[in-house]
C-alpha positions in Angstrom: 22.8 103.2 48.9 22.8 100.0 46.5 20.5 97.6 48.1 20.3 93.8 46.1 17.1 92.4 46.3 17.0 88.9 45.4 14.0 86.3 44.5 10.6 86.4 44.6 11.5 89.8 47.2 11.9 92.0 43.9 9.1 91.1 42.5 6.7 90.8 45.7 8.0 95.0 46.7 7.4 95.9 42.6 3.8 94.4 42.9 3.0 96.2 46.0 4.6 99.4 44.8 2.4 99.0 41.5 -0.7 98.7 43.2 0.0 101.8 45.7 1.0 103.5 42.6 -2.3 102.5 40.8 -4.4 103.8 43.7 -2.3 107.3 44.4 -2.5 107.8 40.8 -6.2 107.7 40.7 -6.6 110.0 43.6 -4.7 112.5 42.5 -6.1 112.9 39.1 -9.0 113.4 41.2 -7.5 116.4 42.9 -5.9 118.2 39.7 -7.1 121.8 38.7 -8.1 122.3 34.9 -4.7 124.5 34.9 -2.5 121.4 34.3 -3.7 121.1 30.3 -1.7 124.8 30.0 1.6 123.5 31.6 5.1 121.8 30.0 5.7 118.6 31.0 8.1 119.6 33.7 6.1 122.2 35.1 3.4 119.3 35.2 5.6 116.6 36.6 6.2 118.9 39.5 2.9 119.7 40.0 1.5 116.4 40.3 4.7 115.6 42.6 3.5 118.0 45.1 -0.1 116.9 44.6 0.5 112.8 45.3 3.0 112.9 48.1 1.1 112.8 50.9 -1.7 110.7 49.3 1.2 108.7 48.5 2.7 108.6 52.0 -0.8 107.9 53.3 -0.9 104.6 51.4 2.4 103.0 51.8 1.7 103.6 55.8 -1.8 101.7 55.4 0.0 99.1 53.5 2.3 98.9 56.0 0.0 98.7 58.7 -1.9 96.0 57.0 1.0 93.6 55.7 2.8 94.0 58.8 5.7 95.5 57.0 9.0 96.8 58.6 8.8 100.3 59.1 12.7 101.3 57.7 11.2 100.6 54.5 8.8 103.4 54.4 10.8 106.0 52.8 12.0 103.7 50.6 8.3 102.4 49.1 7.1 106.0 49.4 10.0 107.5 47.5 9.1 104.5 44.7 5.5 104.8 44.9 5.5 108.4 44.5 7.7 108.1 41.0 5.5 105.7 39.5 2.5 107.7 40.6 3.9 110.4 38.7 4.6 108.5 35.8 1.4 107.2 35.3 -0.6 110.6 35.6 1.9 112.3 33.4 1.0 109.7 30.6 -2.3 110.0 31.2 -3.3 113.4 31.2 -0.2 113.8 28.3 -0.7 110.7 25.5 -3.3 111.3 23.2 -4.4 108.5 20.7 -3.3 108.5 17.2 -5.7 109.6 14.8 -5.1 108.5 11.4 -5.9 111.2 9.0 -7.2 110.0 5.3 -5.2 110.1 2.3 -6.9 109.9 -0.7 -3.8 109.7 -3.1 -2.5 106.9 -1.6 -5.1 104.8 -4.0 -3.8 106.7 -6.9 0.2 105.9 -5.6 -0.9 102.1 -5.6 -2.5 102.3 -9.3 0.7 103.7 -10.4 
């Protein structure tokens, strides 16, 4: 179901689900095995699914709780906490930084 969010509503639900999502993701890298630097990336999103959904759950009920949200819209934050959770461990436990690696005949291209 299409549901049109309008005003300051969007951004107010994208900010809360960002912080959740900030919070779950932390805890769950926290709670990963040393088995996850052998798995694919889909093997990996799955298993870091399984592993944040009911720290993910347990937040967006606090939340709720605390900013006297309705509770309909639980499913609906969880459901959008969760994939951003996931998101942000997969990049982190999966991007590397770039290492440049030397080339010395690039000064002898530029003499040329």
């Amino acid at each position: 179901m299409l549901t049109l969010f309008t005003g300051s509503t969007v951004r107010d639900r994208d900010t809360l689900v960002g912080e959740i999502a900030k919070d779950v993701a932390i805890a769950t890298c926290r709670q990963l095995s040393p088995a996850t630097s052998n798995m694919n990336v889909a093997e990996l999103r799955g298993y870091v699914r399984t592993r944040a959904t009911r720290i993910a759950r347990a937040h967006v009920r606090r939340s709720i709780a605390e900013l006297c949200l309705r509770r309909e819209r639980e499913a609906d934050l969880t459901a959008a906490v969760l994939e951003r959770a996931v998101h942000l461990v997969i990049r982190n436990l999966t991007v590397q930084p770039v290492v440049s690696i030397p080339s010395p005949h690039v000064r002898m291209r530029i003499a040329a």
